[in-house]
TIDOLUM-567013 format. One record per residue (C-alpha): x, y, z; residue in one letter. Coordinates in steps of 0.001 Angstrom, whole numbers, padded with zeros to 6 digits, always signed. Example, Ala and Ser with C-alpha at 12.3 -4.5 7.8 and 13.67 -1.06 7.14 Angstrom:
BEGIN
+012300-004500+007800A;+013670-001060+007140S;
END
This chain:
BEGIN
+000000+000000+000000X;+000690+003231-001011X;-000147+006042+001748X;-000228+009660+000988X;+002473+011846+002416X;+000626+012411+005495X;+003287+008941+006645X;+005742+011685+006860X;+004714+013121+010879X;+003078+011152+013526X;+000032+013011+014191X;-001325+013305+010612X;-005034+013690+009672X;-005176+010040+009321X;-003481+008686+012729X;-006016+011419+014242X;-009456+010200+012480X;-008238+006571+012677X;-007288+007396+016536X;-011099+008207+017435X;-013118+005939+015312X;-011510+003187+017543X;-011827+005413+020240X;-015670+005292+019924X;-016084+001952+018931X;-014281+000482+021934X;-015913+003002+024107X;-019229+001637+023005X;-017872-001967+023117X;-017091-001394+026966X;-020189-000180+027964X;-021851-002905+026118X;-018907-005230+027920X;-020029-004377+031096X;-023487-003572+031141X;-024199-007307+029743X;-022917-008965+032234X;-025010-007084+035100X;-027990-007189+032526X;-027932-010881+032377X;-027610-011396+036158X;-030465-009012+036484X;-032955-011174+034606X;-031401-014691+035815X;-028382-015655+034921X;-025102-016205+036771X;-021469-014930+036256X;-020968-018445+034346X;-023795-016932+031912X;-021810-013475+031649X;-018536-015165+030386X;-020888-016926+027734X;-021468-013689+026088X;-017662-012892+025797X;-017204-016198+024686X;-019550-015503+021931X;-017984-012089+021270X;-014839-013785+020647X;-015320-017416+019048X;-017140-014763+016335X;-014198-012363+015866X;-011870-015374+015707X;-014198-017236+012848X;-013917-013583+010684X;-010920-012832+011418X;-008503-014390+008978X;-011356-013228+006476X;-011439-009401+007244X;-007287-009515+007458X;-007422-011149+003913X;-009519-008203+002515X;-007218-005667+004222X;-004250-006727+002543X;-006195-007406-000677X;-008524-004829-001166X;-009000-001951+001891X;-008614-001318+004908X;-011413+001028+005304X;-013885-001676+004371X;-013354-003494+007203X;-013840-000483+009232X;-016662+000327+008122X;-018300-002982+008444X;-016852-003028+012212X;-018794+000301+013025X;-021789-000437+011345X;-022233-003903+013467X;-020992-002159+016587X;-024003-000029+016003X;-026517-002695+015717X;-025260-004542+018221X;-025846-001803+020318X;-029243-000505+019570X;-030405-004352+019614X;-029396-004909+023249X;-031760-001863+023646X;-034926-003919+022671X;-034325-007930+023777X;-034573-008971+027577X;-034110-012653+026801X;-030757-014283+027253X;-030301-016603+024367X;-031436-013101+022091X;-029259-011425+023979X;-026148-014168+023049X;-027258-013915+019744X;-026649-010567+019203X;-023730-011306+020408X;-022436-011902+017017X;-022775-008436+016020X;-020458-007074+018415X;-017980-010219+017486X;-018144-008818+013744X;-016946-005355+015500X;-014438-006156+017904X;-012920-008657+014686X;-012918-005517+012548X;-011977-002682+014602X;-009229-004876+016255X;-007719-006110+012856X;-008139-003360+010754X;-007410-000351+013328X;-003412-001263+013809X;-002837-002017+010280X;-004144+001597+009722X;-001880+003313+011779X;+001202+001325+010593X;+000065+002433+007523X;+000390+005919+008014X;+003007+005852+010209X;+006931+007007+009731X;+008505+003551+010711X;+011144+005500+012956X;+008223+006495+015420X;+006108+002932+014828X;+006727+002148+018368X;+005186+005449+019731X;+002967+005510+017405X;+001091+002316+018035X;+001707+002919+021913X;-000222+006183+021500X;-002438+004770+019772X;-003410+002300+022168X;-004724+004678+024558X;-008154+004612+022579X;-008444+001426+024355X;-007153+002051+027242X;-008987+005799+027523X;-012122+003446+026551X;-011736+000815+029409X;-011942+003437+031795X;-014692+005737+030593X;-016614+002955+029343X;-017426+001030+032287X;-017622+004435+034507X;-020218+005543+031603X;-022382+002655+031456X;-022054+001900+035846X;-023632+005324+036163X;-026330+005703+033219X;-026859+001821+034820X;-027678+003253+038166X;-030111+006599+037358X;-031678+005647+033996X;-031424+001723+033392X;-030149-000322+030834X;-032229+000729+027917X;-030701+004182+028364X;-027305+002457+028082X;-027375+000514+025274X;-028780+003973+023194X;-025873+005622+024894X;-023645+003356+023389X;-025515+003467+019994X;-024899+007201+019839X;-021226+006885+020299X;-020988+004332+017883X;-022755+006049+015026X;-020078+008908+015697X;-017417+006190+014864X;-019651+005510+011192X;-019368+009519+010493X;-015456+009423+010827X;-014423+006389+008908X;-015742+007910+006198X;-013343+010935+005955X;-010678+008020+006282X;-009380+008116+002347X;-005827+007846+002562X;-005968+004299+000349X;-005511+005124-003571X;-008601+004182-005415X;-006816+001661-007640X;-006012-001600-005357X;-003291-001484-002971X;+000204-001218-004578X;+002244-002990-002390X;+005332-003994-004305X;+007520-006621-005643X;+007699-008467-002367X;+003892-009426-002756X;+002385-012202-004299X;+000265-011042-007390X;-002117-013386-007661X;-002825-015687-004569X;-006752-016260-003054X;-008379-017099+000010X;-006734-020505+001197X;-005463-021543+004415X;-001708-020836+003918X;-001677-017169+003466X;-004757-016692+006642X;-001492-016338+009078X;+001450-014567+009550X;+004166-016666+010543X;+006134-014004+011769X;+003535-013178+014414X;+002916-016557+015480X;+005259-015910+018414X;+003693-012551+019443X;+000365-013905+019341X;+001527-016431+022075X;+002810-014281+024686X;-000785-012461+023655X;-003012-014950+024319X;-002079-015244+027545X;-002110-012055+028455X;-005882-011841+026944X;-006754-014970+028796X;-006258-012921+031729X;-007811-009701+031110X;-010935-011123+030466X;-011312-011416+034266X;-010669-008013+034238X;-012862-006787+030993X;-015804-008724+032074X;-015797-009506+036325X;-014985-006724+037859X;-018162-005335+038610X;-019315-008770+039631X;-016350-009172+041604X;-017096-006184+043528X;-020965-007341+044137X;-018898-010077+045722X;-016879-008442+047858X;-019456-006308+049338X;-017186-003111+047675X;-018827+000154+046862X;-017981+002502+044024X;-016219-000374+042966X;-016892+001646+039422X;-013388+003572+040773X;-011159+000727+039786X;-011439+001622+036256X;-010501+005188+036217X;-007004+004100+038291X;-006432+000995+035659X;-007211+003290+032582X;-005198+006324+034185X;-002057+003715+034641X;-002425+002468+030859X;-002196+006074+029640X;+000890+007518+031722X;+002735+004240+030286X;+001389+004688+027191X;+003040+008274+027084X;+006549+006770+027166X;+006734+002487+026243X;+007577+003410+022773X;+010379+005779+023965X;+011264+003345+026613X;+011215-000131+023888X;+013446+002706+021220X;+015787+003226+023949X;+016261-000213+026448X;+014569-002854+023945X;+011384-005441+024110X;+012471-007583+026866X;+013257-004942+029086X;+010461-003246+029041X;+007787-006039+027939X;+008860-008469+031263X;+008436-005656+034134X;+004989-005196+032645X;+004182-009293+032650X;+005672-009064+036558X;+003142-006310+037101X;+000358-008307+036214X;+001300-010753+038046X;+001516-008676+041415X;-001825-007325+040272X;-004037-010433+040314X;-002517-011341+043522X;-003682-007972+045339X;-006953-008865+043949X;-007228-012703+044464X;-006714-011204+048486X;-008374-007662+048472X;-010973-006970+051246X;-011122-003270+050454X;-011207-000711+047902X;-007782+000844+048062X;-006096-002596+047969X;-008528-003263+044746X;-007320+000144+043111X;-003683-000665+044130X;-004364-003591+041425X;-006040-001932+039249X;-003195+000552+039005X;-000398-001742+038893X;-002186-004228+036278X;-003089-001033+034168X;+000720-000102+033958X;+001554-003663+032871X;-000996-004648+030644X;-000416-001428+028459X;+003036-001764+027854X;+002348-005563+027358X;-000058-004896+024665X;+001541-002126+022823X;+004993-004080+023055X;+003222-006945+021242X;+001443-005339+018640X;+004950-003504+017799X;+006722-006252+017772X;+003939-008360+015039X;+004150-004597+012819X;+008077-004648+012978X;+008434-008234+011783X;+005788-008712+008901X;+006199-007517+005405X;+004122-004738+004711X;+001809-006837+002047X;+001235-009085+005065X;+000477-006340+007719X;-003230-007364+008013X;-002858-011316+008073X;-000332-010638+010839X;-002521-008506+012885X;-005227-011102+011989X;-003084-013523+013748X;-002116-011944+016681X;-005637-011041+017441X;-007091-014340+016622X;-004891-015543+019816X;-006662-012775+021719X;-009968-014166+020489X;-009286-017304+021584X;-007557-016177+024702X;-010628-014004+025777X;-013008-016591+024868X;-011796-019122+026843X;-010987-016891+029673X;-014512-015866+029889X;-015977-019108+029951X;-013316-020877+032273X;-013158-017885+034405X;-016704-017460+035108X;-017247-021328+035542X;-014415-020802+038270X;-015774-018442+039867X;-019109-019689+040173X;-017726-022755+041754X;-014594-021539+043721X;-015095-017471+044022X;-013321-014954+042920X;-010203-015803+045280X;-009153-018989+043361X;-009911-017164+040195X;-007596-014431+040829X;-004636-016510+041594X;-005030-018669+038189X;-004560-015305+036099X;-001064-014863+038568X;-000344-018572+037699X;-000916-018000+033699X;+000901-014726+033676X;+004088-016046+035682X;+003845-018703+032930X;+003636-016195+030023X;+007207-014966+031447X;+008709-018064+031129X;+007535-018755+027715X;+008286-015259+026451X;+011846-015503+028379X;+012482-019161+026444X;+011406-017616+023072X;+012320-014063+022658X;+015580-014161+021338X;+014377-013922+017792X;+012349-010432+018268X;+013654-007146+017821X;+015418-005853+020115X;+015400-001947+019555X;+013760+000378+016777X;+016019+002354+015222X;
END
């Protein structure tokens, strides 16, 4: 692909519009996220029911995936975003109208659809029109539309929860959503022939199982899955978890998690450009690990935050590390298999997660549930330690 010269600065027209349409659609995607899981407790189901509807979410972003990542690096990337904001938005105004569980895991599928696109296509974007010397800033920046969308999400859809009920919510989170449909429009920086991606890509080569995956982020998407396996406790429990623990304005963890992500979003690409992956990507891992301890034990809302905080500084340099390290190592003509790869092992890490998690803690609590994150993370760093020597080291 051929970008216009916007490539040549970091915060060009195109990082900016590409910035907030994932900005919206996650933020509507977290409200959804955590309103659903209340919702379906609320008209009788259990937390083993709320990790069904992540599961959902995420077997159906893993079945499109390698499809939407094929279409990226074949025909455009704006297609897929389009199609992610669109079903983000029916997903949303759906959940509006249905107070029946199995509708509810239906529509499901929708959201799937969105989270596959917007997750795929959104990276590949801003490598796209991004100066390689500043990838690693650039994606970490860029990350804070999740990470800005974790916290406000959850705080948005707690309170509109608590004074106008979930109908309001879900049309909250339609609104936002149809703001993400008006920007991916302006996004045009793709030449209207096909993408011209040079002699290092195959010219004629369909849909088949061989080019779905990037081999180069096969590695990555390990150490990712893990780490996604993981957060689903935190993406989809935590207000649960608090129920459990008797904790008010438990809403407060997510504002101290998402204000963590973004001060070490500010400086992991500096930090990777200047001491490397491994020294920066293994701190964050230990982080986590600390993190789901203090809240496998926590009694109280400061020792809760305390997590939140410490697993918010660790999970964003984890993520951002990752996705710069799949971006450094694939060709450009493979850019949105590779991305389709690494996120297919979040799929699969967030779908199984969710459903072993909340079986878990429906049986053990959240205590035992806690410390089986710390025991997968502390195994992530072993596996990462055993096969890192083959990433990149340093961006130059």
């Amino acid at each position: 692909m051929k970008p216009t010269k916007g490539k040549l600065k970091l915060w060009n027209k195109y990082y900016v519009i590409v910035l907030f349409v994932s900005l919206f659609c996650y933020f509507a995607e977290y409200i959804n996220t955590t309103a659903i899981p209340l919702f379906t407790v609320s008209i009788g189901g259990d937390e083993s029911t709320a990790g069904i509807f992540m599961t959902v979410v995420s077997i159906t972003a893993l079945f499109f995936r390698p499809y939407l990542g094929y279409v990226m690096d074949k025909k455009s990337r704006k297609r897929i975003l389009v199609l992610g904001t669109v079903c983000m938005s029916i997903a949303a105004l759906s959940f509006s109208f249905v107070n029946l569980i199995p509708l509810i895991m239906t529509l499901a599928i929708f959201q799937g659809i969105a989270v596959s696109s917007i997750t795929t296509a959104g990276p590949t974007v801003v490598t796209d029109v991004t100066v390689r010397s500043k990838l690693a800033e650039g994606i970490s920046l860029y990350s804070n539309a999740l990470n800005l969308s974790i916290a406000l999400g959850p705080m948005v859809a707690l309170g509109v929860i608590n004074r106008f009920g979930y109908v309001i919510t879900f049309r909250t989170s339609f609104a936002i959503s149809l703001l993400a449909i008006i920007l991916v429009i302006m996004l045009n920086y793709e030449h209207k022939q096909t993408f011209s991606l040079g002699s290092s890509a195959p010219r004629s080569e369909g849909f088949n199982i061989k080019i779905i995956f990037e081999k180069t982020a096969i590695k990555p998407a390990l150490y990712q899955f893990f780490m996604a396996f993981c957060a689903a406790l935190i993406w989809s429990f935590i207000p649960l978890y608090g129920l459990s623990r008797g904790i008010e304005n438990i809403g407060m963890f997510f504002p101290v998690y998402a204000g963590a992500t973004i001060i070490v979003s500010l400086f992991t690409g500096k930090l990777v450009q200047r001491f490397g992956v491994k020294k920066v990507f293994v701190p964050g891992l230990i982080m986590q690990l600390f993190a789901f301890i203090s809240l496998a034990y926590a009694q109280s809302l400061p020792l809760i935050m305390l997590g939140g905080f410490l697993y918010g500084m660790g999970s964003a340099s984890g993520f951002a590390i990752i996705s710069f390290i799949v971006m450094d190592l694939a060709p450009s003509h493979r850019r949105g298999a590779a991305n389709a790869t690494l996120f297919a092992a979040m799929d699969v890490g967030v779908a199984l997660g969710s459903a072993l998690m909340g079986i878990i803690t429906a049986q053990f609590g959240f205590t035992v549930t806690f410390s089986v994150a710390a025991a997968m993370i502390g195994l992530n760093i072993i596996i990462f330690l055993l096969t890192q020597s083959s990433q990149p080291a340093k961006q130059g």
